[in-house]
py3Dmol code that shows the C-alpha trace and the ligand (Angstrom):
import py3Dmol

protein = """\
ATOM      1  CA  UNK A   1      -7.116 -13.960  11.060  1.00  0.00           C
ATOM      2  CA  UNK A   2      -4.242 -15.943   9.722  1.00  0.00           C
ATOM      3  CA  UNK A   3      -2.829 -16.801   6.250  1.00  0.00           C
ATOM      4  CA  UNK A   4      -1.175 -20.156   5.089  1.00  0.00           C
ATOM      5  CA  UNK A   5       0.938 -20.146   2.044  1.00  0.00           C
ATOM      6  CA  UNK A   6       2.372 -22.898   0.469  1.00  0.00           C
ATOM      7  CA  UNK A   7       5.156 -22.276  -2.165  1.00  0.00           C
ATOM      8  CA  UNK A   8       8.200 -24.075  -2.865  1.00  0.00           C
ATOM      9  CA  UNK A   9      10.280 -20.399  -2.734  1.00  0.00           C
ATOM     10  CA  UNK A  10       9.092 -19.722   1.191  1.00  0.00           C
ATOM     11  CA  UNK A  11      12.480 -17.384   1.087  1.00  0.00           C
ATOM     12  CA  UNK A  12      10.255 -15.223  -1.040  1.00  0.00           C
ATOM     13  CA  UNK A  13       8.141 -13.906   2.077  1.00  0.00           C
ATOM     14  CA  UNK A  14      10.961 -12.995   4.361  1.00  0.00           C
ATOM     15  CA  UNK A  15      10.463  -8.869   4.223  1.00  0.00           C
ATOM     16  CA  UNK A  16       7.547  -8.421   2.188  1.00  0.00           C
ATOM     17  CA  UNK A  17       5.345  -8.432   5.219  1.00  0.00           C
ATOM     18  CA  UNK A  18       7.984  -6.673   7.102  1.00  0.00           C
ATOM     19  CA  UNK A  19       6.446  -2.973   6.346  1.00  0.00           C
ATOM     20  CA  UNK A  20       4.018  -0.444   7.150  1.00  0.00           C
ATOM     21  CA  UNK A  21       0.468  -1.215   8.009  1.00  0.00           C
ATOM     22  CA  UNK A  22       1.212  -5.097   7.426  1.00  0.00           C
ATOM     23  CA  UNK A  23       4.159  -4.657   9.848  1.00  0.00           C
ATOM     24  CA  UNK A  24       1.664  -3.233  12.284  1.00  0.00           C
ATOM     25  CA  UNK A  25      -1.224  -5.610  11.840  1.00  0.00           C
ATOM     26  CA  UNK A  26       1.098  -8.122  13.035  1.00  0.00           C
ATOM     27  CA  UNK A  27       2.662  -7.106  15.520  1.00  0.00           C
ATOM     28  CA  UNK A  28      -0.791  -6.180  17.378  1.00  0.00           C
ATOM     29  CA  UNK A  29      -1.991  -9.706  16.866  1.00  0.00           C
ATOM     30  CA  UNK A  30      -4.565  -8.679  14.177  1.00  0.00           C
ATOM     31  CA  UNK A  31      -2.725 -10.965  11.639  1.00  0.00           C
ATOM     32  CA  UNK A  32      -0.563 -14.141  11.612  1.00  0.00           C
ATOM     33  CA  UNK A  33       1.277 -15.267   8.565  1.00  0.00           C
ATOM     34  CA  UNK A  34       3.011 -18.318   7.941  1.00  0.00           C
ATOM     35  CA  UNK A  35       4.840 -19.723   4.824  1.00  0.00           C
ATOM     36  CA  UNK A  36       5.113 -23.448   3.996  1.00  0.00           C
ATOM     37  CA  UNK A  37       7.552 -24.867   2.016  1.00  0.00           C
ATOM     38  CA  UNK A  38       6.214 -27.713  -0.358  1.00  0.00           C
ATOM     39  CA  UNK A  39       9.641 -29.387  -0.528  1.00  0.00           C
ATOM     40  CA  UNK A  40       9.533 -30.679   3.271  1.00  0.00           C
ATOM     41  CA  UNK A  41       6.249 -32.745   2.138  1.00  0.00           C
ATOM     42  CA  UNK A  42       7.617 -34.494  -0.230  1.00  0.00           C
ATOM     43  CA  UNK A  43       8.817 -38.064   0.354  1.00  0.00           C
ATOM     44  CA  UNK A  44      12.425 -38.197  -2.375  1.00  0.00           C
ATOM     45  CA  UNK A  45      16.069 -37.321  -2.102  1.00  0.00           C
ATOM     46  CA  UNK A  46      15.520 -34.909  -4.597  1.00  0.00           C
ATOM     47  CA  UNK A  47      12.404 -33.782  -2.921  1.00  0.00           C
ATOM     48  CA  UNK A  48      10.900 -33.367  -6.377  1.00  0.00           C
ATOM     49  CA  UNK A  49       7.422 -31.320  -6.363  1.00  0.00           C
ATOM     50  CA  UNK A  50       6.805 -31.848 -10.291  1.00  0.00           C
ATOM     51  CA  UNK A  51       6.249 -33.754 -12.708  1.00  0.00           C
ATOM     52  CA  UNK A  52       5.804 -34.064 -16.867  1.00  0.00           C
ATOM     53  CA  UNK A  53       2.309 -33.220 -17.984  1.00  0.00           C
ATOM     54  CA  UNK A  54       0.200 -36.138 -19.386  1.00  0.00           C
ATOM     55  CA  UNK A  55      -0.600 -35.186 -22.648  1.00  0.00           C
ATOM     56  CA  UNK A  56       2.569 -33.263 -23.669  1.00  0.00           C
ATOM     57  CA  UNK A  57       3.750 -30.269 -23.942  1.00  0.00           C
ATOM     58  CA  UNK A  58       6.650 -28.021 -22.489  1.00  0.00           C
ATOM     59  CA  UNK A  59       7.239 -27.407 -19.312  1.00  0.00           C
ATOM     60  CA  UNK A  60       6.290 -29.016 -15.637  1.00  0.00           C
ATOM     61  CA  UNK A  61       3.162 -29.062 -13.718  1.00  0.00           C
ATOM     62  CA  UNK A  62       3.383 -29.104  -9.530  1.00  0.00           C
ATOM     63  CA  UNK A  63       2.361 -32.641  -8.548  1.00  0.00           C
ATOM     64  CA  UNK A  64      -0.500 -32.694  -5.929  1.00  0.00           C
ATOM     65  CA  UNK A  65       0.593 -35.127  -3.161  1.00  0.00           C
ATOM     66  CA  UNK A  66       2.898 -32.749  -1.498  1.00  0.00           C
ATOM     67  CA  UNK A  67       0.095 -30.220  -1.886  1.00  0.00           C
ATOM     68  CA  UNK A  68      -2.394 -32.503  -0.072  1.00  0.00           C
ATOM     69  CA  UNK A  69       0.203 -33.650   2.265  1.00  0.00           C
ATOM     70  CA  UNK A  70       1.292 -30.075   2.962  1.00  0.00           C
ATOM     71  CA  UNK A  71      -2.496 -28.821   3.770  1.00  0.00           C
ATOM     72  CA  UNK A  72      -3.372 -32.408   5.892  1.00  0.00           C
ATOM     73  CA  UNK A  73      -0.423 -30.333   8.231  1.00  0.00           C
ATOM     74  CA  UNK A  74      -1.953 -27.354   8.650  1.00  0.00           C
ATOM     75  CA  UNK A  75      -4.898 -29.454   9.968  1.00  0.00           C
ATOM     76  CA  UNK A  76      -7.391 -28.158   7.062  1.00  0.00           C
ATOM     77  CA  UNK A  77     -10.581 -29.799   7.292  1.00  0.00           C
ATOM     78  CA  UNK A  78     -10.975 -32.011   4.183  1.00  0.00           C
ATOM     79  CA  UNK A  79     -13.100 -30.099   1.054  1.00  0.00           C
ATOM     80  CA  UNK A  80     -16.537 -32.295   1.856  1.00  0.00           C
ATOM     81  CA  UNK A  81     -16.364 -31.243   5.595  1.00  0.00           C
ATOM     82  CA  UNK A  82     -15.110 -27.750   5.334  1.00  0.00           C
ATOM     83  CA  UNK A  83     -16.679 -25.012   6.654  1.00  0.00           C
ATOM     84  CA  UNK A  84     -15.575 -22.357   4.431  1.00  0.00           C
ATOM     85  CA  UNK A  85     -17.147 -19.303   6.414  1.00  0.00           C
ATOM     86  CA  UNK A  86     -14.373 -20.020   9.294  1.00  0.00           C
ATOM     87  CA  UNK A  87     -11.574 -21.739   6.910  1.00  0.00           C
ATOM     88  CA  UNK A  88     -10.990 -21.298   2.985  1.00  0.00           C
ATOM     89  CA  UNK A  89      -8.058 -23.016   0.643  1.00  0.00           C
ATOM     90  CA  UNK A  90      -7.266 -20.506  -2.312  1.00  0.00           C
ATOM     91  CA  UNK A  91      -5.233 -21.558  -5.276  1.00  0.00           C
ATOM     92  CA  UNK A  92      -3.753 -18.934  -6.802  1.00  0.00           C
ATOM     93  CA  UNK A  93      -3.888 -18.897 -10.902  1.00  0.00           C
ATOM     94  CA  UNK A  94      -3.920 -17.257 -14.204  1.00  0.00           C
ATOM     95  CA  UNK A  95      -7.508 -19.442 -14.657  1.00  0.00           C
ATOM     96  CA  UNK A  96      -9.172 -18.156 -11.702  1.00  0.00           C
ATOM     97  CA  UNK A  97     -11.777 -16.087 -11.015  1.00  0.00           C
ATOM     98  CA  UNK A  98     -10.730 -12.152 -10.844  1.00  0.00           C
ATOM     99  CA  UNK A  99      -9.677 -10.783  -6.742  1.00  0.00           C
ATOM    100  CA  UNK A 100     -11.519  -7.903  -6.513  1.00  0.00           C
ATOM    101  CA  UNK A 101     -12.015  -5.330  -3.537  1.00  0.00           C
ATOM    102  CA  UNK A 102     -15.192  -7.572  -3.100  1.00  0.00           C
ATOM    103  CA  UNK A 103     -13.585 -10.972  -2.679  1.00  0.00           C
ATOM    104  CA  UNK A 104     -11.195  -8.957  -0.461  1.00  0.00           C
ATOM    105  CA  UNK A 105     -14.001  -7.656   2.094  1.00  0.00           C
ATOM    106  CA  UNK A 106     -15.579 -11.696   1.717  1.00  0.00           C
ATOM    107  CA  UNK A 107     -12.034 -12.966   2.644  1.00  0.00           C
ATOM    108  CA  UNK A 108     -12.024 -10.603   5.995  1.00  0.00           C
ATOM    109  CA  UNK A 109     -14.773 -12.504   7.005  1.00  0.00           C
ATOM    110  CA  UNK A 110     -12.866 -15.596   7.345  1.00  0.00           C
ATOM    111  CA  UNK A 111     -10.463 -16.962  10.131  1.00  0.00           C
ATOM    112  CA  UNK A 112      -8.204 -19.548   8.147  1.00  0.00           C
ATOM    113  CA  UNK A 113      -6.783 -18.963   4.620  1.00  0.00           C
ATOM    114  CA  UNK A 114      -4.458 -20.626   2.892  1.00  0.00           C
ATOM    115  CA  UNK A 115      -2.520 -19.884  -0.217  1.00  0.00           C
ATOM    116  CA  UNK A 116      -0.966 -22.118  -2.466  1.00  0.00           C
ATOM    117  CA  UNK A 117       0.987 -20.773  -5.157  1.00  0.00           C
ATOM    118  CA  UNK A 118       1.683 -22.559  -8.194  1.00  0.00           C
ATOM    119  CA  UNK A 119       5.075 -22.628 -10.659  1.00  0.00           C
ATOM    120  CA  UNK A 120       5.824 -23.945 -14.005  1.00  0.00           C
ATOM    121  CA  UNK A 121       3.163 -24.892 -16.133  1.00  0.00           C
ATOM    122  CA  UNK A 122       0.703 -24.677 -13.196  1.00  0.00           C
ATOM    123  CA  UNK A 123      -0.687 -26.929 -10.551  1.00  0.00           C
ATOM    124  CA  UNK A 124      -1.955 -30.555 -11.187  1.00  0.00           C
ATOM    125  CA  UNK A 125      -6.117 -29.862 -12.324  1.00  0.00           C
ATOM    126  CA  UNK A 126      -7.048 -32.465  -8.990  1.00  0.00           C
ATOM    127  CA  UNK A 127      -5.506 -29.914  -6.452  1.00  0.00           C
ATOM    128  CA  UNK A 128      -8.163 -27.590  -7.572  1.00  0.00           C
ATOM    129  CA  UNK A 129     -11.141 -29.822  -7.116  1.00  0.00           C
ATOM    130  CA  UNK A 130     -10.151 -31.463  -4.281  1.00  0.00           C
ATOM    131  CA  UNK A 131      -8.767 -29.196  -2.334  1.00  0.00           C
ATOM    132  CA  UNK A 132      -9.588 -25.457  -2.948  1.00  0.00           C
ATOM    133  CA  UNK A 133     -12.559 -23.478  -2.428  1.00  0.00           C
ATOM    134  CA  UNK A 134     -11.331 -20.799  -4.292  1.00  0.00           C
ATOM    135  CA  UNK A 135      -9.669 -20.029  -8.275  1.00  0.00           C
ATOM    136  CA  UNK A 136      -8.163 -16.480  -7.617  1.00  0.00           C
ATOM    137  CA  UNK A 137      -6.431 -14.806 -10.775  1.00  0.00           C
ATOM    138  CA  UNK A 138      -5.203 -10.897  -9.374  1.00  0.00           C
ATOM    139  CA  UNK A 139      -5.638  -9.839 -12.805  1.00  0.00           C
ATOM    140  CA  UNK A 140      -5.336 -10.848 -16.361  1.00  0.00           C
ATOM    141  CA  UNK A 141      -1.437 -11.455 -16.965  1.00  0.00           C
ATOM    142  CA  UNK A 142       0.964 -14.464 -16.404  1.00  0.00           C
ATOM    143  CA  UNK A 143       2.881 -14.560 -13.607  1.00  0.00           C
ATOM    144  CA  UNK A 144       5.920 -16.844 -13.175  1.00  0.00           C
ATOM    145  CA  UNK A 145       4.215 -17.849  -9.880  1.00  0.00           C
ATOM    146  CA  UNK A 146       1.687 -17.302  -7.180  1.00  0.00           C
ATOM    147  CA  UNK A 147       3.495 -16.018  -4.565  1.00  0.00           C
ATOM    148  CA  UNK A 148       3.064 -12.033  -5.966  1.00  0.00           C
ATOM    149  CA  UNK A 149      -0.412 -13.095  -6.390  1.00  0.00           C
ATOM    150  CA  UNK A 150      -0.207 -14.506  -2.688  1.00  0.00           C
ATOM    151  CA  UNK A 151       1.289 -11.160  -1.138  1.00  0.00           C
ATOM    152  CA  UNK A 152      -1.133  -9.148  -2.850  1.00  0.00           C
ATOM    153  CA  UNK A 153      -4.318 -10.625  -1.254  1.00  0.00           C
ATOM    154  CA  UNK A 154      -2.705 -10.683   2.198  1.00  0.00           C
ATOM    155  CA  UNK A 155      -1.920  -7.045   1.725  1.00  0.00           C
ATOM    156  CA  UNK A 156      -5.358  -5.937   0.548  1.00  0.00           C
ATOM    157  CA  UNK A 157      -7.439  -8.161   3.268  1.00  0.00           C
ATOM    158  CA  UNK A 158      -5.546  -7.406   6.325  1.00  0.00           C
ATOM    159  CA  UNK A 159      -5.401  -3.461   5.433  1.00  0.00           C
ATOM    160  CA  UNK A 160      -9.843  -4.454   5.646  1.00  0.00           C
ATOM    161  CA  UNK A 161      -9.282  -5.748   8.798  1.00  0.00           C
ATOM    162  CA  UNK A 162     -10.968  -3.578  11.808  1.00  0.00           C
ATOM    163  CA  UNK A 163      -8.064  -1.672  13.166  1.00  0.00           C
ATOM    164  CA  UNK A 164      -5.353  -2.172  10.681  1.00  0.00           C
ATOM    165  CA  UNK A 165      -5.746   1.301   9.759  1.00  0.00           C
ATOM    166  CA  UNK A 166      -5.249   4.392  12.027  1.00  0.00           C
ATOM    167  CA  UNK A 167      -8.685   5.986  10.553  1.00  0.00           C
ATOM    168  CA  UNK A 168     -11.872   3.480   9.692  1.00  0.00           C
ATOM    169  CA  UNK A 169     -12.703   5.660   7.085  1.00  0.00           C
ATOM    170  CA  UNK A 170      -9.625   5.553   5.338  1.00  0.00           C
ATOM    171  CA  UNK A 171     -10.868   2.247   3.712  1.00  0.00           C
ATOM    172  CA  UNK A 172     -14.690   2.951   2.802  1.00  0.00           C
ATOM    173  CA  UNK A 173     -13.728   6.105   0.768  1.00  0.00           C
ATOM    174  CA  UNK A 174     -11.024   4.883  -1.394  1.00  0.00           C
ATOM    175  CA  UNK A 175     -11.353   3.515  -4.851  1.00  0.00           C
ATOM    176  CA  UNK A 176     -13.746   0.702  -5.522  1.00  0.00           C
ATOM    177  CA  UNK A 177     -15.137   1.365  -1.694  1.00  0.00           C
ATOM    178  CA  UNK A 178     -18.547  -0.281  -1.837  1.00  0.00           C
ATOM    179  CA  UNK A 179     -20.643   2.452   0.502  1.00  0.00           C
ATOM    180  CA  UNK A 180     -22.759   5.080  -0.234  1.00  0.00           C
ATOM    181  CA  UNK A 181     -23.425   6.436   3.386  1.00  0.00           C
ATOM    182  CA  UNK A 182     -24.378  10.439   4.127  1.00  0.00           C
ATOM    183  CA  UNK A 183     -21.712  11.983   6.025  1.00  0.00           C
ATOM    184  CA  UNK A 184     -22.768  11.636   9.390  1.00  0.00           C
ATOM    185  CA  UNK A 185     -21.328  14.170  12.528  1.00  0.00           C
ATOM    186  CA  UNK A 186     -19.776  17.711  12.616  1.00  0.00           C
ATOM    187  CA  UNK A 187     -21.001  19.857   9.326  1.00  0.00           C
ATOM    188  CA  UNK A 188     -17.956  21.812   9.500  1.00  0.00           C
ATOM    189  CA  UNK A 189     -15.551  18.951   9.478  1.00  0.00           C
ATOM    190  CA  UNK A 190     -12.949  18.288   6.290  1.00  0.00           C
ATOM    191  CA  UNK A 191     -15.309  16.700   3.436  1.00  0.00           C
ATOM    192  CA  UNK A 192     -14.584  13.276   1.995  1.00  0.00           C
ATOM    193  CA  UNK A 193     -16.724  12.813  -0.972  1.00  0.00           C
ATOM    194  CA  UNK A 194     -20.499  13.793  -1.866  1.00  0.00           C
ATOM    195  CA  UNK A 195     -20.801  10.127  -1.639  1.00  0.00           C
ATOM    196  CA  UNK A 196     -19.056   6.993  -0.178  1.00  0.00           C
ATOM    197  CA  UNK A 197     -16.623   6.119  -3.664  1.00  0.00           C
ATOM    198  CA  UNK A 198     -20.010   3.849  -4.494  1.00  0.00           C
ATOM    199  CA  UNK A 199     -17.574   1.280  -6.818  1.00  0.00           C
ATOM    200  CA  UNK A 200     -15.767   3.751  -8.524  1.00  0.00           C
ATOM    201  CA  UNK A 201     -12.149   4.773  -8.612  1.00  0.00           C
ATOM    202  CA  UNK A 202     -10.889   7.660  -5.513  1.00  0.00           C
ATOM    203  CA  UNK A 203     -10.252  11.138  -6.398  1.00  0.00           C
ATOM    204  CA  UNK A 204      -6.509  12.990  -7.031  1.00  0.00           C
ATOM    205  CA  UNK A 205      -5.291  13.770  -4.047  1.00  0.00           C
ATOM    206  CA  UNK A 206      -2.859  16.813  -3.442  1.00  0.00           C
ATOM    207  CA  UNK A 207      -0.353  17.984  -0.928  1.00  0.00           C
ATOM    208  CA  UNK A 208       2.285  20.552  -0.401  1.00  0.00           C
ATOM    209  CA  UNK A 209       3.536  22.563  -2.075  1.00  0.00           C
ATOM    210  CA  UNK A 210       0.669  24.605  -3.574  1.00  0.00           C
ATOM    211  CA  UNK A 211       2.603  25.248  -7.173  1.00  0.00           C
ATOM    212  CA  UNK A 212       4.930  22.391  -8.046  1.00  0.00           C
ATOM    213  CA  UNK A 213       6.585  22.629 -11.696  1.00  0.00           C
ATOM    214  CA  UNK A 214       4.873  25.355 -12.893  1.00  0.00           C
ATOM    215  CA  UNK A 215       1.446  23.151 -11.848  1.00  0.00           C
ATOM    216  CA  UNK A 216      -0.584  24.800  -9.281  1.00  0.00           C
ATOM    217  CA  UNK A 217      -3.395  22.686  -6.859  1.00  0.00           C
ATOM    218  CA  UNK A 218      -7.024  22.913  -8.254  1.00  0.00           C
ATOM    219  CA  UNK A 219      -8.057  26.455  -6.957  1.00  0.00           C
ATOM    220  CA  UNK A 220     -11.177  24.926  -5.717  1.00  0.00           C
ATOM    221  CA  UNK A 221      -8.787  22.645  -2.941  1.00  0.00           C
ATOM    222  CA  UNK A 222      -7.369  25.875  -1.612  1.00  0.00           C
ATOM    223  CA  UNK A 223      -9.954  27.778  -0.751  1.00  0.00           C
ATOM    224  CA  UNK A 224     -12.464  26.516   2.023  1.00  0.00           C
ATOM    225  CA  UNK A 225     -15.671  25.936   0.889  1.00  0.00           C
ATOM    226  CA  UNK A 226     -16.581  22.109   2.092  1.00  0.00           C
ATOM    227  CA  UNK A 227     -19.735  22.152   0.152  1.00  0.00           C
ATOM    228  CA  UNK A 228     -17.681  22.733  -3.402  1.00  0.00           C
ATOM    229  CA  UNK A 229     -14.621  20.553  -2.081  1.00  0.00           C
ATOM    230  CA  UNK A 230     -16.946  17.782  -1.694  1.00  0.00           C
ATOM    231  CA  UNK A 231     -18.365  18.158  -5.355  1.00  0.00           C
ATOM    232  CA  UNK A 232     -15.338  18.432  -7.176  1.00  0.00           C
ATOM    233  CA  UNK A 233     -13.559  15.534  -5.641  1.00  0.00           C
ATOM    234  CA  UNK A 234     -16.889  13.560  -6.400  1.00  0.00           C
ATOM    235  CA  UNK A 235     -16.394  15.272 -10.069  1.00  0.00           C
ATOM    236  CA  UNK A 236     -13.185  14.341 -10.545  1.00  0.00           C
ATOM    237  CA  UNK A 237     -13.914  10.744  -8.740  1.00  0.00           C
ATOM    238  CA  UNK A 238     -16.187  10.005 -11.972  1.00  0.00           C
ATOM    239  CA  UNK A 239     -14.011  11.416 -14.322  1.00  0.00           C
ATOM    240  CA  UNK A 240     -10.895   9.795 -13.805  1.00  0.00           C
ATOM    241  CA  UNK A 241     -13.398   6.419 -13.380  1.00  0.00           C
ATOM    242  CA  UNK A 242     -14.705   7.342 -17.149  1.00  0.00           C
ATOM    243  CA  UNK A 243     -11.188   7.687 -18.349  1.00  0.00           C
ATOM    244  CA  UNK A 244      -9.321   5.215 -16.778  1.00  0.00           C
ATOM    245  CA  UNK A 245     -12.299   2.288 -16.078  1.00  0.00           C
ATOM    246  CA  UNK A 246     -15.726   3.109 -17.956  1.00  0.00           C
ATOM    247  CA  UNK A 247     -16.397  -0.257 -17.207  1.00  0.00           C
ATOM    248  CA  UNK A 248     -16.778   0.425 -13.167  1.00  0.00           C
ATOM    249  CA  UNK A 249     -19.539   2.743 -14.007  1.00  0.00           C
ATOM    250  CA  UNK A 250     -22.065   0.387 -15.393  1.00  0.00           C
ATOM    251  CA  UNK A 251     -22.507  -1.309 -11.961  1.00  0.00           C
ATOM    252  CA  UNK A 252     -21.873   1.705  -9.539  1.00  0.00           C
ATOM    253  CA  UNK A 253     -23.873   3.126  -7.247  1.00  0.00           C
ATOM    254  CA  UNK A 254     -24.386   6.195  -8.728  1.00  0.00           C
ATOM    255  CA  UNK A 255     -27.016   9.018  -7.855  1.00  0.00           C
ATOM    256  CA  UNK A 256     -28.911  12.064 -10.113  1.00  0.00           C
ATOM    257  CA  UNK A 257     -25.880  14.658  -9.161  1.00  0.00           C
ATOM    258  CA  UNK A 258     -23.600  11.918 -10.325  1.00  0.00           C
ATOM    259  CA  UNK A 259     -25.871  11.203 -13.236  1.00  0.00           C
ATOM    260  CA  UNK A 260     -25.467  14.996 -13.825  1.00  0.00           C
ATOM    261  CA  UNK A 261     -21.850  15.359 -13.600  1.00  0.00           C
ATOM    262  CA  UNK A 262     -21.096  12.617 -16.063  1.00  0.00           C
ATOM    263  CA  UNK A 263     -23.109  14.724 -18.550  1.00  0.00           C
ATOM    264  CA  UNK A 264     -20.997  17.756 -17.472  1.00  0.00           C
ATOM    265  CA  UNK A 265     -17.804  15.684 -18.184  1.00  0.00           C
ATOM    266  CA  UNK A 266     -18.660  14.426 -21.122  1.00  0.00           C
ATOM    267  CA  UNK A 267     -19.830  18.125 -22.391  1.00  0.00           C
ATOM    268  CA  UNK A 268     -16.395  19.214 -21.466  1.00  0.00           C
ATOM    269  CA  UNK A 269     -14.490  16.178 -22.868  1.00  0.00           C
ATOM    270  CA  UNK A 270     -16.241  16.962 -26.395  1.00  0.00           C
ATOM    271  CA  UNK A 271     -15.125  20.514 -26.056  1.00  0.00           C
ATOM    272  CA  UNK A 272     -11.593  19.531 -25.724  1.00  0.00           C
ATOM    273  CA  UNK A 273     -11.674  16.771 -28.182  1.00  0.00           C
ATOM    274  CA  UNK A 274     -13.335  19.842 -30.756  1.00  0.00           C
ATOM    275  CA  UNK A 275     -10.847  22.625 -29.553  1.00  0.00           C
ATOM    276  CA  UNK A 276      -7.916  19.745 -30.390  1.00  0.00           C
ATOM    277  CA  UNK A 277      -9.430  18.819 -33.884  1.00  0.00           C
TER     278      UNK A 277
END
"""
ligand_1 = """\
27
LIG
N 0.042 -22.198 -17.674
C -0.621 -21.235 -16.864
C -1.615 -20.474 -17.702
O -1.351 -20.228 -18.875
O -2.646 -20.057 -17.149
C 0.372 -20.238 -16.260
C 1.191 -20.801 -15.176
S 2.152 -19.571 -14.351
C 3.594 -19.500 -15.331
C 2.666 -20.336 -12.873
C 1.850 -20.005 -11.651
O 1.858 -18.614 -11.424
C 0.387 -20.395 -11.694
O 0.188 -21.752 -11.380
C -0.213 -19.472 -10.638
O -0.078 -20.000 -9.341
C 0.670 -18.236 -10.755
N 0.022 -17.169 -11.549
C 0.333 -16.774 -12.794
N -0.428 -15.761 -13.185
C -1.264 -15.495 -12.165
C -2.311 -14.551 -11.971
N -2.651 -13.680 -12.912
N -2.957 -14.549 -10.784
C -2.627 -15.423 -9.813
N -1.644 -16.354 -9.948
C -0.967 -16.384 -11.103
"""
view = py3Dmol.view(width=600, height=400)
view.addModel(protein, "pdb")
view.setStyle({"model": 0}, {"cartoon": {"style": "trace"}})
view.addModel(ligand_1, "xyz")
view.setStyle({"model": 1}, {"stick": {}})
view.zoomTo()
view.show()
């Protein structure tokens, strides 16, 4: 797979791949990433990239000749003739359509992707529809520019990607993971979940020491029962979803035990909330 981004700050990039399982995806030739800058397209001494907006208002919008110029290099196929299952042109923006852990599996799928990350006011309205396959917005706040927007969908494909992480699993049973597959293999082996996470958020996770601050691990963690392991972290799973992102569990793949340990959670929530009052 490999990334395009166009920005006029290409500086910007110079470490942030640099670390970790990003560091690792590319140097075993899973990933290549490559930063543009939109100043050597443009054709003045002051190698402007923007221009007033028609119409008025404050600030400067990113003129969409360097853009085109810019992805003509790259050798894009033009919009009309693009096959967008092997190569897709993203334009990163407040307007777009929300990145999710779903676009982020879709975007695994494809070979080519390029970035371009707007400034100012935005991006000329034309680069959109005549370039870009893709509107992405990483969430609903204004960012001085794409490039955080950029470095955030790199990061959360190419950790997707088929051996970017040391355990396959490590990706299906996280938050928002899609699957709801049985365990499969040795009975006895350390439980995950009851369930794949089935859209909603992960479980806490805990490590040494056993009593931190006064705060001791759940009991249940300690001891080693698999069977009761697997149904608190599942418990927990759809609790911290209900508290943190009720909104995940009107489309998640939920199951009668989950069904039933909502109901528990909300029984003990209402027991709080009447001890409190
Ligand atoms: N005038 C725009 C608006 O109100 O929607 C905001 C422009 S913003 C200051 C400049 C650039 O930052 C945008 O063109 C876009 O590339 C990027 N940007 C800002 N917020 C973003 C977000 N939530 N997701 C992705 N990109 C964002």
């Amino acid at each position: 797979m490999r990334f395009d981004i166009i920005t006029i700050f290409p500086d910007f990039f110079t470490s942030i791949f640099e670390y970790g399982i990003l560091r690792r995806a590319r140097a075993g030739g899973l990933v290549e990433i490559a930063t543009h800058d939109l100043r050597s397209f443009t054709h003045d001494r002051h190698r402007t990239v923007d221009d007033r907006p028609f119409g008025g208002g404050e600030g400067m919008v990113l003129k969409p000749q360097p853009i085109h110029d810019a992805l003509a290099s790259l050798s894009i196929s033009p919009k009309e003739q693009r096959d967008t299952k092997r190569e897709s042109v993203i334009l990163l923006s407040a307007q777009g359509r929300p990145f999710t852990q779903a676009v982020a599996h879709e975007l695994t799928e494809i070979e080519r992707v390029v970035m371009i990350c707007g400034r100012y006011e935005g991006v000329d309205e034309r680069v959109n529809e005549l370039m870009c396959d893709r509107e992405l917005s990483i969430g609903d706040y204004v960012l001085s520019g794409g490039e955080l927007g950029a470095a955030v969908i790199v990061d959360a494909v190419v950790r997707l990607l088929p051996g970017a992480l040391g355990h396959p699993d490590s990706s299906r049973f996280e938050s928002f993971g899609a699957q709801d597959v049985p365990e499969e293999g040795d009975p006895d082996a350390p439980p995950r979940a009851t369930h794949g996470a089935g859209g909603i958020l992960d479980y806490p996770h805990y490590t040494r020491p056993a009593e931190f601050e006064g705060v001791e691990v759940p009991e249940v963690l300690q001891g080693g029962n698999h069977d009761v392991i697997r149904l608190w972290r599942r418990k927990m799973a759809l609790r911290k979803t209900l508290e943190n992102r009720p909104d995940l569990l009107e489309k998640a793949a939920l199951g009668d035990l989950d069904r039933k340990l909502l109901r528990e959670i909300e029984a003990e929530r209402r027991r709080v909330g009447g001890d409190s009052a």
